[in-house]
C-alpha positions as CSV (number, residue, x, y, z in Angstrom):
1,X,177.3,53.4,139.3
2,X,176.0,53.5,135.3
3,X,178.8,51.4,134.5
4,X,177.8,48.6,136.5
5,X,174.1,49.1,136.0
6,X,174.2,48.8,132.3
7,X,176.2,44.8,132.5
8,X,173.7,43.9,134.6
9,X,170.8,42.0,132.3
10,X,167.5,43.4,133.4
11,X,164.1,41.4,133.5
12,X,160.9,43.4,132.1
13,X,158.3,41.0,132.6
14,X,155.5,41.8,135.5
15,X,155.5,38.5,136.6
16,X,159.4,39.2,137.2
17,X,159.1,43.0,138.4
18,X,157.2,41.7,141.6
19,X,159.8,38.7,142.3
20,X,162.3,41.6,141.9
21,X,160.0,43.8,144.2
22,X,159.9,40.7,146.8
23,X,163.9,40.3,146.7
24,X,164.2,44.2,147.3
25,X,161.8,43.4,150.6
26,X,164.5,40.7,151.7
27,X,167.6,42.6,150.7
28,X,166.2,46.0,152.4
29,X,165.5,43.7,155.6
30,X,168.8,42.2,155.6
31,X,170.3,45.6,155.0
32,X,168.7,46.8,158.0
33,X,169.9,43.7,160.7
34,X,173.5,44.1,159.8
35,X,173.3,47.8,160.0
36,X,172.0,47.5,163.7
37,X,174.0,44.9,164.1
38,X,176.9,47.5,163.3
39,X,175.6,50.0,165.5
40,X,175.6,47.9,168.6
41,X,178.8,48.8,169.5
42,X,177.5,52.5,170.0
43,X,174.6,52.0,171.7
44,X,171.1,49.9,171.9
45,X,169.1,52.2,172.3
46,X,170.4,54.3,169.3
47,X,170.3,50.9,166.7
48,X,166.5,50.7,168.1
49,X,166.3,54.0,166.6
50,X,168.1,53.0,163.5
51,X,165.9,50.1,162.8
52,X,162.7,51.5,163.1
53,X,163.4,54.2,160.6
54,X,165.3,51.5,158.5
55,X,161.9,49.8,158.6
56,X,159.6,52.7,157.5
57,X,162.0,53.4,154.7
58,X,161.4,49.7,153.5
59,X,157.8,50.1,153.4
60,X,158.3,53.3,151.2
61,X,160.6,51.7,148.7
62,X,158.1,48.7,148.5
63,X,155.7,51.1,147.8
64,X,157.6,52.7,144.8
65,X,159.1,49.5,143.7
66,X,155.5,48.8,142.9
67,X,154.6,51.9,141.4
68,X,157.9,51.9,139.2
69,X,157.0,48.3,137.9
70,X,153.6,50.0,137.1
71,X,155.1,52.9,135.2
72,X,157.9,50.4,133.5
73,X,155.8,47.9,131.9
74,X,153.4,50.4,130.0
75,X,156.6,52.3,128.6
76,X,157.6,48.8,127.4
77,X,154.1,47.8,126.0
78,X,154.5,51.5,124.1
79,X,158.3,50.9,122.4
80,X,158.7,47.0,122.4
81,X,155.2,45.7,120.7
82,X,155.1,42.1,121.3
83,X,158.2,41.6,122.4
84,X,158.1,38.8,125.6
85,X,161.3,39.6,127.6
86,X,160.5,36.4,129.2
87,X,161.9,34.1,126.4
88,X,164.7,36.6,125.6
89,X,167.4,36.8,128.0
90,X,165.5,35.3,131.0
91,X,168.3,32.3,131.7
92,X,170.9,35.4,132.1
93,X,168.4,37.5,133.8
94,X,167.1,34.8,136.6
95,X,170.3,34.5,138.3
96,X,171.3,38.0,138.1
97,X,171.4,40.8,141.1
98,X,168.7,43.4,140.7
99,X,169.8,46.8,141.2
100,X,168.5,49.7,143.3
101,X,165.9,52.4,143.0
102,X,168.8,55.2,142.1
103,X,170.0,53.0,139.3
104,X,166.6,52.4,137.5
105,X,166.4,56.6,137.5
106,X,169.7,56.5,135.8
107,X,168.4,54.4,132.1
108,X,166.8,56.2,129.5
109,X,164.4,55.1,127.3
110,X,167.3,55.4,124.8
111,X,169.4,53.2,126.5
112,X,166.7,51.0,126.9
113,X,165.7,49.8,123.7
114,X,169.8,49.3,123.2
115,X,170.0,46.9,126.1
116,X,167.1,45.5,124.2
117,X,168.3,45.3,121.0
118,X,171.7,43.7,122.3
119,X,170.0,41.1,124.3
120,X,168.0,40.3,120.9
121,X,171.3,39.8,118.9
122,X,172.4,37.6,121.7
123,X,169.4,35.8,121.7
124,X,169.8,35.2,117.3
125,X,173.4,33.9,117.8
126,X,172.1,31.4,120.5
127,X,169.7,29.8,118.2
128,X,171.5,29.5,115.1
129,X,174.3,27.6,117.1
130,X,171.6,25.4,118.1
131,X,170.2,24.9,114.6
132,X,173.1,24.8,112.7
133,X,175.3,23.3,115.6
134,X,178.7,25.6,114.6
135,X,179.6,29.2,114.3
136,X,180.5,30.3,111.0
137,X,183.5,32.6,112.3
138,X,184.3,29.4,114.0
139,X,184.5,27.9,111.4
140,X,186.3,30.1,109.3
141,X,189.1,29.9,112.0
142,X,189.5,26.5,111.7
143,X,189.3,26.4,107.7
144,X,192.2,29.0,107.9
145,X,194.0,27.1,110.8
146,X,193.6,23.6,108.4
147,X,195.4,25.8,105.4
148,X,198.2,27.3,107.6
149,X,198.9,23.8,108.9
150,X,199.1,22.4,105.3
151,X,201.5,25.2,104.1
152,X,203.7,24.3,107.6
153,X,203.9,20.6,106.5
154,X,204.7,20.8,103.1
155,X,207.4,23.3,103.3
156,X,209.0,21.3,105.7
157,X,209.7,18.6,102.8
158,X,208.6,15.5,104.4
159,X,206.1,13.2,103.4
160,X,202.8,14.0,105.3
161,X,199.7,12.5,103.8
162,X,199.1,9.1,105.1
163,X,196.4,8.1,102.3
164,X,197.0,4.8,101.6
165,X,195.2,2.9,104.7
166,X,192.5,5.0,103.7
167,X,191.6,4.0,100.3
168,X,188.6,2.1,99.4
169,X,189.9,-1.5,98.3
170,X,189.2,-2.8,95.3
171,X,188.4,-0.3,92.9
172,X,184.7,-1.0,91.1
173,X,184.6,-0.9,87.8
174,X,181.9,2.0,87.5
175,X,184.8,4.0,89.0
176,X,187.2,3.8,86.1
177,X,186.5,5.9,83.1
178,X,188.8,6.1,79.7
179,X,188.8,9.2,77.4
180,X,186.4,9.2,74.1
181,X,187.4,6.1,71.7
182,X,187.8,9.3,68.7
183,X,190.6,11.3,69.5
184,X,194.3,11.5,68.6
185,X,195.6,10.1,65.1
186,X,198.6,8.7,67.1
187,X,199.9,7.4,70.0
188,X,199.4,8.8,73.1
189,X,202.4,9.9,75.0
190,X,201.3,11.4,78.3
191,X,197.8,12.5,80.4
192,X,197.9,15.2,83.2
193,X,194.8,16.8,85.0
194,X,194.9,19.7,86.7
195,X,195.2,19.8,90.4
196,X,191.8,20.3,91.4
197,X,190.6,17.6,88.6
198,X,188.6,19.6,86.7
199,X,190.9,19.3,83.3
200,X,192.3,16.1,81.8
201,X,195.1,16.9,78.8
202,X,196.2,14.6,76.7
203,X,199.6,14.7,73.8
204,X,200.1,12.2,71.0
205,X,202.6,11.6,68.3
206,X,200.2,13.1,66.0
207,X,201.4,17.0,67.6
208,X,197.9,18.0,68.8
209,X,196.8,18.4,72.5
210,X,193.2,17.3,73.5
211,X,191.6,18.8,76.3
212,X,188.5,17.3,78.3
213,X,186.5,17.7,81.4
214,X,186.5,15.7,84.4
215,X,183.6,17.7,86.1
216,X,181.4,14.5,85.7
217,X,183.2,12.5,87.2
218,X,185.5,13.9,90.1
219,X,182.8,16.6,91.1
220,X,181.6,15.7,94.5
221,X,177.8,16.9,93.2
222,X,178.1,14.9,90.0
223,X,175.1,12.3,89.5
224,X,175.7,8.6,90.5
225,X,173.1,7.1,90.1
226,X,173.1,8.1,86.3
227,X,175.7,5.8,84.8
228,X,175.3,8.1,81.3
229,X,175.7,10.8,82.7
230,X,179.8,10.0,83.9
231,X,181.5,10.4,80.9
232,X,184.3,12.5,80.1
233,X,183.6,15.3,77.3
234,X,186.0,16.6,75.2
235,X,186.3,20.6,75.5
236,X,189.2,21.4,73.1
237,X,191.5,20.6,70.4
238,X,195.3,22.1,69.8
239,X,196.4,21.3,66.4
240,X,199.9,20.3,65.4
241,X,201.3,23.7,63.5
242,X,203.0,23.5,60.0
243,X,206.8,23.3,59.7
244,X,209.0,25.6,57.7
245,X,208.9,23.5,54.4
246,X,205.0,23.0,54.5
247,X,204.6,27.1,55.4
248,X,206.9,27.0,52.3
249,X,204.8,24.9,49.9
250,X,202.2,26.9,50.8
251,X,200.2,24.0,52.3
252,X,197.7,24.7,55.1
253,X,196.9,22.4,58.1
254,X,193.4,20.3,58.1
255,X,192.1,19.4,61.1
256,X,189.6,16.6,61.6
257,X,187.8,15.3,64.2
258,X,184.0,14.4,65.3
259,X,181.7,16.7,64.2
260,X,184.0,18.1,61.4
261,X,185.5,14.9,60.2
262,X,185.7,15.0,56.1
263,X,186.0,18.8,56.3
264,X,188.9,20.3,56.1
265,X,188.9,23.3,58.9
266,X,192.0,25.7,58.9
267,X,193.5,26.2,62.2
268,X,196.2,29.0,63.2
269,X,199.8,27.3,62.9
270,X,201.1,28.1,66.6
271,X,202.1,24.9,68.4
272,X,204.4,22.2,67.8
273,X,205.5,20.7,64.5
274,X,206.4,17.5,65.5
275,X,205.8,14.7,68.7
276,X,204.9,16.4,72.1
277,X,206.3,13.5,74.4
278,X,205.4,15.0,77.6
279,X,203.0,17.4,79.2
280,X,203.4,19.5,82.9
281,X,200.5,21.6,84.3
282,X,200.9,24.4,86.8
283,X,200.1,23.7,90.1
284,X,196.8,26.8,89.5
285,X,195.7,25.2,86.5
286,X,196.4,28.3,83.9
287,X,199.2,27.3,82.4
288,X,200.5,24.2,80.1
289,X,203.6,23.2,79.3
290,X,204.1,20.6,76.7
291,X,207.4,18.9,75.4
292,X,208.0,17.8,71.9
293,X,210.9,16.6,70.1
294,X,211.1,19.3,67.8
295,X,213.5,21.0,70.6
296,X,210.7,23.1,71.7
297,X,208.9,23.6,75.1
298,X,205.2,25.0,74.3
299,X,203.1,27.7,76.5
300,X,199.1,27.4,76.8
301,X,197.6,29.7,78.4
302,X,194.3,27.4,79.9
303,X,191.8,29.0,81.8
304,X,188.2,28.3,81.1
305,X,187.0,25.9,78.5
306,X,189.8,26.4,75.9
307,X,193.4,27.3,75.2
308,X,196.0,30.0,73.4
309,X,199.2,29.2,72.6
310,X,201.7,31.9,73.9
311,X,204.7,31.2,73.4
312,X,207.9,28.5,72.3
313,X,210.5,28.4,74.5
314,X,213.9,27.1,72.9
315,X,217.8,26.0,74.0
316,X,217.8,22.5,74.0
317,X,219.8,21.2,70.8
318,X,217.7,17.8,71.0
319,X,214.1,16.6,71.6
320,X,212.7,17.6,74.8
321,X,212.2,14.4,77.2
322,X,210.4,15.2,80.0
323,X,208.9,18.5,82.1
324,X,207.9,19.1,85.4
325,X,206.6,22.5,87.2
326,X,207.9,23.2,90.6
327,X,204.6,22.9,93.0
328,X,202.9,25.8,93.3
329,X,205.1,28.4,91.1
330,X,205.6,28.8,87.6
331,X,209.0,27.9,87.6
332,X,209.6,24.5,85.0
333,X,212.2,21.8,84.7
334,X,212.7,20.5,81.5
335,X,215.5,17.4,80.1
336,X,216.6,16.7,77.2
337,X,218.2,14.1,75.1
338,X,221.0,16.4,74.6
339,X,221.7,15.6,78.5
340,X,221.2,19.0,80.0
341,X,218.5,20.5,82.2
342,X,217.3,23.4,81.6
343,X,215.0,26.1,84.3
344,X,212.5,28.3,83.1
345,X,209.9,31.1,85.0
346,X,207.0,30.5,82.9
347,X,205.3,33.6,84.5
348,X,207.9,35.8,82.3
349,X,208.3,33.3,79.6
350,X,212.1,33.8,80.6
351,X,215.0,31.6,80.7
352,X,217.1,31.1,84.2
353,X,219.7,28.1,84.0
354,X,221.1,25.5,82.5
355,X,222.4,22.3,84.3
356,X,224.8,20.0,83.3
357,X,226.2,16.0,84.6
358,X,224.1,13.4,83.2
359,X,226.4,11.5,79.9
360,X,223.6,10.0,78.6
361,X,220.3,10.5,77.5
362,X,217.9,12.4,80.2
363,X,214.6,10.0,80.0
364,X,212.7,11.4,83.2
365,X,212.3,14.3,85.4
366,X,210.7,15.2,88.7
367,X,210.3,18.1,91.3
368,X,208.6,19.4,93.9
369,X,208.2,22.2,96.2
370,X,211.6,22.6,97.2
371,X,214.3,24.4,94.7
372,X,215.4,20.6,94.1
373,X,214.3,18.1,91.2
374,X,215.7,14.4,90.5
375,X,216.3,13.2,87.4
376,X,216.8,9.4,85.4
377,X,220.0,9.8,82.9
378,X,219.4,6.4,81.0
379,X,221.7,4.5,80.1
380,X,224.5,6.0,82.2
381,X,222.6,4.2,85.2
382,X,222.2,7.2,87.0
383,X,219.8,9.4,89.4
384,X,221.1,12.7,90.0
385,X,219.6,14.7,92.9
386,X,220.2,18.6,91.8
387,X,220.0,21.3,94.4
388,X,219.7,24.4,92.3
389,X,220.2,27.0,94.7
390,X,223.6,25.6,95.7
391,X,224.9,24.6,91.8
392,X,225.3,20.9,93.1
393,X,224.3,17.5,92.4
394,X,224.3,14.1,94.1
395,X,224.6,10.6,92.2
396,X,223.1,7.6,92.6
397,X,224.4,4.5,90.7
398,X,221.9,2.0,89.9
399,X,223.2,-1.9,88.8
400,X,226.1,-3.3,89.9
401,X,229.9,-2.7,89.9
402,X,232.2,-3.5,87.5
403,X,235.8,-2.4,86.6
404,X,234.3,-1.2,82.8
405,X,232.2,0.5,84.3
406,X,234.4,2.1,86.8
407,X,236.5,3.2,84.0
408,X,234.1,4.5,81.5
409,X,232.5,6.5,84.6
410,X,235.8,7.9,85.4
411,X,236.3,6.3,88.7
412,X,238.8,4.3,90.2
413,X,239.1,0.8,88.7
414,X,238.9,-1.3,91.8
415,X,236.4,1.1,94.0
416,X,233.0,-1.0,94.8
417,X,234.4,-4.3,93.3
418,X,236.0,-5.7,96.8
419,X,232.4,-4.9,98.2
420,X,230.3,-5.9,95.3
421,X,231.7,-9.5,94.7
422,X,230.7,-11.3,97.7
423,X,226.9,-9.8,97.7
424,X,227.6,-11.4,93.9
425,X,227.8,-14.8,95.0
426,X,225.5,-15.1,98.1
427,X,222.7,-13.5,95.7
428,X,223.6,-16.0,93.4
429,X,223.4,-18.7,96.1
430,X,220.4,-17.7,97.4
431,X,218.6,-17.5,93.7
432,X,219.7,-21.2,93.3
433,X,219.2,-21.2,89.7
434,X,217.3,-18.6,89.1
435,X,218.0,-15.6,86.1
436,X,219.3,-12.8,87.6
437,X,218.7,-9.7,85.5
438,X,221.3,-6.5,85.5
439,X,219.7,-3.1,85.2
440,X,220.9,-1.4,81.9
441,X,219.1,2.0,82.1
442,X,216.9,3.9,84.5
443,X,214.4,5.2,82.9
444,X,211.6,6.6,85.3
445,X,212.0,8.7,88.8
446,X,209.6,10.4,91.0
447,X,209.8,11.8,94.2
448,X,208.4,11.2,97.4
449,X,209.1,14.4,99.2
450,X,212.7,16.1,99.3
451,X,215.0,13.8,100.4
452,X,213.6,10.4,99.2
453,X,213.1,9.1,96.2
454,X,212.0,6.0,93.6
455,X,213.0,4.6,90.1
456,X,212.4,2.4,87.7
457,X,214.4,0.9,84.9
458,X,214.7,-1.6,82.1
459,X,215.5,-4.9,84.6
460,X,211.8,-4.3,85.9
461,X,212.9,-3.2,89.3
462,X,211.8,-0.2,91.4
463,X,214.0,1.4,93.7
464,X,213.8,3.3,97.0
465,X,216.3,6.1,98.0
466,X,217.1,7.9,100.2
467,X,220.0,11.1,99.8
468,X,221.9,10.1,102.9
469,X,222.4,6.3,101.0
470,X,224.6,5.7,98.3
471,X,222.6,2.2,97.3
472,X,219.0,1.5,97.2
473,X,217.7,1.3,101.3
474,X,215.2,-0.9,99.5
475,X,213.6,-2.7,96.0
476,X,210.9,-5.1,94.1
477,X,212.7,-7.2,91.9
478,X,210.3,-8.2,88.5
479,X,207.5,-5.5,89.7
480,X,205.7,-6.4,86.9
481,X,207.1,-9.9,85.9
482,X,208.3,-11.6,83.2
483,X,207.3,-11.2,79.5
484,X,208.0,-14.6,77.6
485,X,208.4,-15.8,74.1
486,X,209.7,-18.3,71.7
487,X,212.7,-18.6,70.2
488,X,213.7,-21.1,67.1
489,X,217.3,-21.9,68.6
490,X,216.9,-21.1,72.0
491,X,213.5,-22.2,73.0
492,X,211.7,-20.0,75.4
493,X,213.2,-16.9,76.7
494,X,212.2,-15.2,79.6
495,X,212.7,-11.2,80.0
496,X,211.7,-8.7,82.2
497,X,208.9,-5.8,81.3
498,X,210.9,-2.3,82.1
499,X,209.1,0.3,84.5
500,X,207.6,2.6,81.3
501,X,206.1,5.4,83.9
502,X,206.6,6.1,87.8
503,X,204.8,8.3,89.7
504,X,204.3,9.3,93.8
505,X,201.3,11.4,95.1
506,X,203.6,14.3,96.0
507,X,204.3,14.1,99.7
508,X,201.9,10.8,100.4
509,X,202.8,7.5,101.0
510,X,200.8,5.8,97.8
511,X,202.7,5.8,94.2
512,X,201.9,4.1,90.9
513,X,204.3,2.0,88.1
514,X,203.2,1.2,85.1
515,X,204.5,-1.1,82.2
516,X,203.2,-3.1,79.3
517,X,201.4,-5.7,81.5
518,X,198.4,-4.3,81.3
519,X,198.3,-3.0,84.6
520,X,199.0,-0.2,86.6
521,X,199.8,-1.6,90.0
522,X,199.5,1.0,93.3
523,X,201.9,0.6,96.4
524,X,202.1,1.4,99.9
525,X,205.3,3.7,101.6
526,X,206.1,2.2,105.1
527,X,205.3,5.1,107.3
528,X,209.0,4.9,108.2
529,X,210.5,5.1,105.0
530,X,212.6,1.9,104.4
531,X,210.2,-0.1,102.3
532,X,206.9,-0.7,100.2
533,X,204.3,-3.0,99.5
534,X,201.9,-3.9,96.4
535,X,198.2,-2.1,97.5
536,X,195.9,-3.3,94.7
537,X,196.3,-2.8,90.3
538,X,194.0,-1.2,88.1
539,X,193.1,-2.7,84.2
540,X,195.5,-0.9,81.5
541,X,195.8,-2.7,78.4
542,X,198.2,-1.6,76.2
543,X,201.9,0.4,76.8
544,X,201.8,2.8,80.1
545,X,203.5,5.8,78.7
546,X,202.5,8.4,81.4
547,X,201.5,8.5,85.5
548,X,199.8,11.0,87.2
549,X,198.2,11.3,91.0
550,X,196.6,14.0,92.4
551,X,193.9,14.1,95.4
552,X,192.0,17.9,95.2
553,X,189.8,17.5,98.1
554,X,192.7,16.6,100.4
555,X,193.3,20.6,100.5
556,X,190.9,22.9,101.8
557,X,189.7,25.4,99.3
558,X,190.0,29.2,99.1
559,X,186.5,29.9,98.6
560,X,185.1,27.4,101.4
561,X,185.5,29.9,103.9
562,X,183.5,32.4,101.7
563,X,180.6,30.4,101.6
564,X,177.2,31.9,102.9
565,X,176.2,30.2,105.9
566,X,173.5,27.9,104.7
567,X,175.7,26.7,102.1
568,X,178.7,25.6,104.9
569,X,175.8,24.6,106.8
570,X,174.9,21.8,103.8
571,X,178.7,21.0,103.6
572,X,179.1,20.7,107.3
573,X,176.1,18.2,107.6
574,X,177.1,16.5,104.8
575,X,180.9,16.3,104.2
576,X,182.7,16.3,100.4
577,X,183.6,12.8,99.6
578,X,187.8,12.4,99.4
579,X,189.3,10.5,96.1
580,X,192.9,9.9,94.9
581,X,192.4,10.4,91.2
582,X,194.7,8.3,88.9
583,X,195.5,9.2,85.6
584,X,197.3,7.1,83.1
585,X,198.1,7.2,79.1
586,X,197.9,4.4,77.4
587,X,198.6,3.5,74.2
588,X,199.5,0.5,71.3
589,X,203.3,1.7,71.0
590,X,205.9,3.2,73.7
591,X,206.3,6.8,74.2
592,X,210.1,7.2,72.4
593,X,209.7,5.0,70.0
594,X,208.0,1.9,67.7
595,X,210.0,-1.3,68.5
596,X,206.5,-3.0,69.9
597,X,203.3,-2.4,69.1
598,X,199.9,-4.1,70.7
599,X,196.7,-4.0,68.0
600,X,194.1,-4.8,70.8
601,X,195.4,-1.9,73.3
602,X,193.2,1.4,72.9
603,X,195.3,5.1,72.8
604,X,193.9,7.0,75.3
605,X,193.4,8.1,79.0
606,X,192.5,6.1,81.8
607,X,191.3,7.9,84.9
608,X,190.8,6.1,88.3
609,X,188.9,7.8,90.8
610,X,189.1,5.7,94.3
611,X,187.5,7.0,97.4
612,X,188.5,7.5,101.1
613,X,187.1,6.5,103.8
């Protein structure tokens, strides 16, 4: 009988205790008919009996009901102050049963004030629902739901993020920002921000490593309205370190820049000695990995506002190419122009594997999160697809067939030429006089998610594959036209600008391709994956030597869920604004070498931060 007295919500009001004492009146009467109306069977005269004492018994419990209400509401006044149990707990108590006199002898005064003291808590819960509109362990649910759902999707290796029909087309020109006009003493050779765009590194010829912050500009809280106020700031510098002869001359390294330029400040001699051609950032943001063509892969260790050097990694027997860190582990791909690929577990500093295939020159690599990574071999017209666990590889041919070709690939002479002839002549049919142009060398790849990718080459044509396809599923021919010039005894020649960086927003359906053009043009991935489209450019004067997409606030954070509840409260009335953050190095002169040069092209970084809808 306690049991069910104490889930029963009390009222404690006066007003209430005689609406209670008026209910006991009707419930004691109604009591009393159906027991006479039981006792008929036994008698009239008996159930005449019955109800009369039945009805003196409800005149005494009236009586005490009255007297109890009495004695209840001064024990209240004495242990609950001001507190008005008629705005607490009344919706739950109005509909509720009111229980008899031998349950109201049962509650303490102890038990009391903990009814009390629960229906209070209940009645703080209700109203911050209604003010804030959301329960914060609600919300936490769903935060941690959201994150478990993006771990599902991107371990099953399929492109996910539909963020191109969401982009805010076209890009104003207050959202386009480029890297301090004093920097490097060279060319630049790549950019990469970290993944939650708080960091922006930068490599030139010159061997040093800038690093900036983006907080200005990619912070949701950042000022707008102040167009001053949006800049990018330079944070630190990593000088180029002294070779062997120079440590041998005794010479010491002199670095210049800003506020120190015409003095010479000495700088510890860790890092590289010669051009970094590539940088890679872990997918936490403490650790860089830069590639130089003294054979050496550097370690910086980047947390917070500067950097240390830890360690050179070494193995290759030729510059270093290109690097890429498998998302969201320390484990790093690097190629070489000694055509190897080589694995490394930068959480160790440790070498794992070397991989082997490609007979020419390796000029790009690419991974993701799967053990996998796709790579462009140069002028063998290749893209290999390496599965690492399994110590295979998958080629793609790019160009056309040819019986040379067959032969110097160590294929059979006729295979692909039956097939390849008659697509020769209808193209050439179709084109009706116009130059066709036969890819040489792929130079750029990228991936979409694990089993399609994209390249890029010298004929200026970008590629879609897929693994299950032995030929391109589909392409852009000229994707960033024809560069033209005169000739004293051939008049004006016509030849294609050659895809100089490539690179997907891992998993979405958006990628970039950059040339020497002077733009960097975005495209659209057909939800099905058999084709893409030309989305909008963005202004890039100068030689694209390195692409880079990342979109931070697509990913829920760790620490939203820790937020105090008037903090979530702020986010959840107003939500953080989405971007796709494009990051680009540009520069006068091409990333491997010095056969062009453009004198009104600035070296730097160009970051592009485009908002969702």
């Amino acid at each position: 009988m306690s049991d069910a007295f104490f889930s029963k919500p009390r009222p404690f009001s006066k007003r209430k205790r005689d609406d209670a004492a008026a209910a006991s009146r009707q419930a004691s009467r109604h009591g009393t008919s159906v027991r006479g109306a039981a006792l008929s069977r036994g008698g009239k005269e008996r159930a005449n009996g019955r109800k009369g004492a039945a009805g003196a018994g409800a005149n005494g419990a009236r009586n005490k009901g009255k007297r109890r209400a009495e004695e209840d509401d001064e024990e209240l006044d004495a242990d609950g102050g001001d507190f008005d149990s008629d705005d607490v707990g009344s919706d739950e108590a109005e509909g509720a049963e009111e229980g008899t006199d031998e349950e109201d002898d049962l509650e303490t005064p102890a038990q009391k004030r903990l009814r009390l003291s629960q229906m209070y808590l209940k009645s703080l819960e209700k109203d911050k629902e209604e003010e804030y509109g959301f329960d914060a362990a609600d919300l936490d649910r769903d935060i941690i739901a959201e994150r478990l759902q993006q771990d599902v999707l991107e371990h099953t290796g399929k492109m996910h993020l539909s963020v191109a029909s969401t982009l805010q087309l076209p890009i104003p020109s207050t959202s386009i920002f480029r890297t301090p006009a004093k920097g490097h003493r060279g060319s630049v050779t790549a950019a990469v921000a970290s993944h939650d765009g708080r960091w922006l590194y930068t490599s030139s010829k010159d061997g040093a490593i800038l690093k900036y912050d983006l907080s200005a500009i990619t912070s949701p809280s950042s000022d707008s309205s102040s167009p001053d106020s949006r800049r990018i700031t330079r944070a630190a510098y990593f000088a180029k370190a002294l070779s062997e002869s120079q440590k041998r001359n005794g010479e010491k390294h002199k670095r210049f820049d800003g506020k120190d330029k015409g003095k010479g400040k000495e700088t510890v001699s860790e890092g590289h000695t010669d051009e970094i051609l590539d940088l890679a950032i872990s997918h936490d943001g403490k650790t860089l990995a830069s590639a130089g063509r003294d054979k050496v892969i550097g370690c910086w260790n980047v947390e917070g506002e500067g950097g240390k050097w830890l360690r050179g990694l070494g193995g290759h027997k030729d510059a270093v190419g290109s690097i890429a860190f498998r998302l969201g582990t320390n484990e790093l791909y690097s190629s070489s122009f000694d055509r190897t690929i080589k694995l490394f577990d930068l959480s160790t500093l440790s070498y794992i594997e070397t991989l082997f295939g490609h007979q020419d020159s390796i000029q790009s690599i690419d991974a993701l999160r799967g053990e996998l990574a796709v790579t462009a071999g140069g002028r063998d017209k290749t893209v290999r697809y390496w599965k690492v666990t399994e110590e295979s590889q998958l080629v793609f041919r790019g160009g056309g067939a040819s019986r040379l070709r067959n032969v110097s690939d160590g294929a059979l002479e006729d295979e692909g030429i039956e097939e390849e002839e008659p697509k020769r002549r209808r193209r050439q049919a179709e084109a009706k006089g116009r130059v066709k142009f036969v890819e040489g060398s792929i130079d750029c790849v990228a991936m979409v998610d694990d089993s399609t990718l994209l390249s890029g080459g010298d004929s200026g044509t970008l590629c879609l594959w897929l693994i299950t396809k032995k030929k391109p599923i589909f392409k852009v021919d000229l994707a960033h036209g024809i560069n033209e010039h005169a000739s004293e005894t051939e008049g004006i020649i016509g030849t294609p600008r050659w895809i100089t960086a490539l690179s997907c927003l891992p998993y979405g359906d958006v990628f970039a391709s950059g040339s020497w053009d002077g733009q960097i043009r975005l495209w659209k991935i057909d939800e099905r994956l058999r084709s893409f489209s030309p989305l909008t450019t963005i202004e890039a004067p100068g030689f694209v030597n390195s692409l880079q997409l990342i979109a931070p606030s697509l990913r829920p954070t760790k620490e939203s869920h820790l937020a105090p509840v008037s903090t979530v409260k702020d986010k959840k009335a107003e939500p953080e604004p989405k971007s796709l953050i494009v990051v680009a190095a540009t520069s006068k002169e091409p990333r491997l070498g010095r056969w062009m040069r453009f004198k009104e092209a600035k070296d730097g970084a160009v970051v592009a931060v485009i908002p969702m809808q």
